[in-house]
C-alpha positions as CSV (number, residue, x, y, z in Angstrom):
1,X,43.2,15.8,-34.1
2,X,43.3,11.8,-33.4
3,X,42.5,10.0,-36.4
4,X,39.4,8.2,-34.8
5,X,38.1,12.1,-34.9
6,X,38.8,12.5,-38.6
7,X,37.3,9.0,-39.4
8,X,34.2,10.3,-37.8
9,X,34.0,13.5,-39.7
10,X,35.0,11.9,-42.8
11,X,31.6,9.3,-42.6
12,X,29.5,12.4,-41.2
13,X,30.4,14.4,-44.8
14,X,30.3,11.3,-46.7
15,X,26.4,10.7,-45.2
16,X,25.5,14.0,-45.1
17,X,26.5,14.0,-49.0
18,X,25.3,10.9,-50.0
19,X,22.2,12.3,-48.1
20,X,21.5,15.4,-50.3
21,X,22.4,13.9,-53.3
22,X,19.4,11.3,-52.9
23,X,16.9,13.9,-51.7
24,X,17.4,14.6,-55.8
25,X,16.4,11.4,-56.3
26,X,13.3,10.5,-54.0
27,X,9.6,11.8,-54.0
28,X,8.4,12.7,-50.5
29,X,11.4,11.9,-48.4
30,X,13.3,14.7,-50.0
31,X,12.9,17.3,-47.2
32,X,13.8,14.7,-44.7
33,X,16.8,13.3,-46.4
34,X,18.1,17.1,-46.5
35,X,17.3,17.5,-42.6
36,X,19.1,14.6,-42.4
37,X,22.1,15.5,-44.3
38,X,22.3,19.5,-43.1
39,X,22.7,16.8,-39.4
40,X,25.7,15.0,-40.5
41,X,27.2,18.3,-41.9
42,X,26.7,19.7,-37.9
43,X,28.1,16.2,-37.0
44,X,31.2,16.7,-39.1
45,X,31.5,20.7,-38.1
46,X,31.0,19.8,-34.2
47,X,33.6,16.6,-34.8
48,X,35.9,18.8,-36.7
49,X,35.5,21.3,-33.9
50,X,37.0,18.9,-31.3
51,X,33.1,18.8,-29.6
52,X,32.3,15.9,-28.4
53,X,28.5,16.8,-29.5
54,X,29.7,15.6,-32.8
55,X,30.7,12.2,-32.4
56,X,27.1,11.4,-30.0
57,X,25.3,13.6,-33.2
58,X,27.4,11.5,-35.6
59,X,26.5,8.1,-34.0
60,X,22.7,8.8,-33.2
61,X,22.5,9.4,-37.0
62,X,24.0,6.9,-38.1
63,X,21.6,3.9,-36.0
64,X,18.9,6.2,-37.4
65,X,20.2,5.0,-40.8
66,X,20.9,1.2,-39.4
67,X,17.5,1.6,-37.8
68,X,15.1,2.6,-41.1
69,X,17.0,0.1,-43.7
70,X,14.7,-2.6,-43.1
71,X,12.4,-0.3,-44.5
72,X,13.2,1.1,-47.5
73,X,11.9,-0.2,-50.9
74,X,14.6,-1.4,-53.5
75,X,13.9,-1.7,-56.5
76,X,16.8,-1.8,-58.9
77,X,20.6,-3.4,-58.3
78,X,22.0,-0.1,-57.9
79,X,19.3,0.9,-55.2
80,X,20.7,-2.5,-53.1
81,X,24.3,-1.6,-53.5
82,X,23.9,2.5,-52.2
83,X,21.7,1.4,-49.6
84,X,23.7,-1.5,-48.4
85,X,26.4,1.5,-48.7
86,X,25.2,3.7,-46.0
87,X,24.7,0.5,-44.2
88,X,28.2,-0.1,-43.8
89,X,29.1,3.6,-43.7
90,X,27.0,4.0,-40.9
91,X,28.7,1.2,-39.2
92,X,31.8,2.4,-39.1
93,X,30.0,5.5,-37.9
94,X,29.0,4.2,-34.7
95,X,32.4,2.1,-34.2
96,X,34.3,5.2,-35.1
97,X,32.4,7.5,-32.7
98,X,32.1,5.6,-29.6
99,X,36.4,4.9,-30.1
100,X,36.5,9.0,-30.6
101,X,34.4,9.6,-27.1
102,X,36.9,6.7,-25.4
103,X,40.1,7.8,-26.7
104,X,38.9,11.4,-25.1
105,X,37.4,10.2,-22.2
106,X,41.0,8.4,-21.7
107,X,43.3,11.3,-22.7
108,X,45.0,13.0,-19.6
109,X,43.9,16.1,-18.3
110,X,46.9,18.7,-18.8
111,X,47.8,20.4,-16.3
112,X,48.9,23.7,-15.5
């Protein structure tokens, strides 16, 4: 498996955990922070799988993460720093997901 692949699996489990551990920690975004996590976990099967559904899974949830930062509420230091996390996570998300769906758009067709 190409390591743009494995990147893409390893920020779809690293969400998708990051994800169920803080539907522990929030009120009545709990059950979508678990729909969102049992996603990446998909993501990370598909990817691991050698889909390419996993990689477009992978990167839609990931600009749904870029897309609701603006609004979530912080209110301690340590809120800023996880949220500011999955930011940046979710970055190299998308960057490492559309490389995986180039590298096997480009990859020759065997033949035989």
């Amino acid at each position: 498996m190409p390591t743009t692949w494995r990147i893409v699996a390893g920020v779809a489990l690293a969400a998708g955990l990051g994800e169920a551990i803080d539907s522990f920690f929030i009120g009545w975004g709990a059950i979508a922070s678990v729909v969102f996590a049992l996603l990446f976990f998909l993501g990370c099967w598909l990817t691991l799988k050698g889909r390419v559904a996993g990689p477009v899974l992978v990167a839609v949830m990931c600009a749904l993460e870029i897309a609701a930062f603006p609004g979530f509420t912080r209110n301690t230091t340590l809120d800023w720093i996880v949220q500011i996390a999955f930011l940046v996570v979710s970055a190299i998300g998308i960057v490492a997901a559309v490389a995986a769906l180039l590298e096997r758009r480009r990859r020759p067709v065997p033949s035989g």
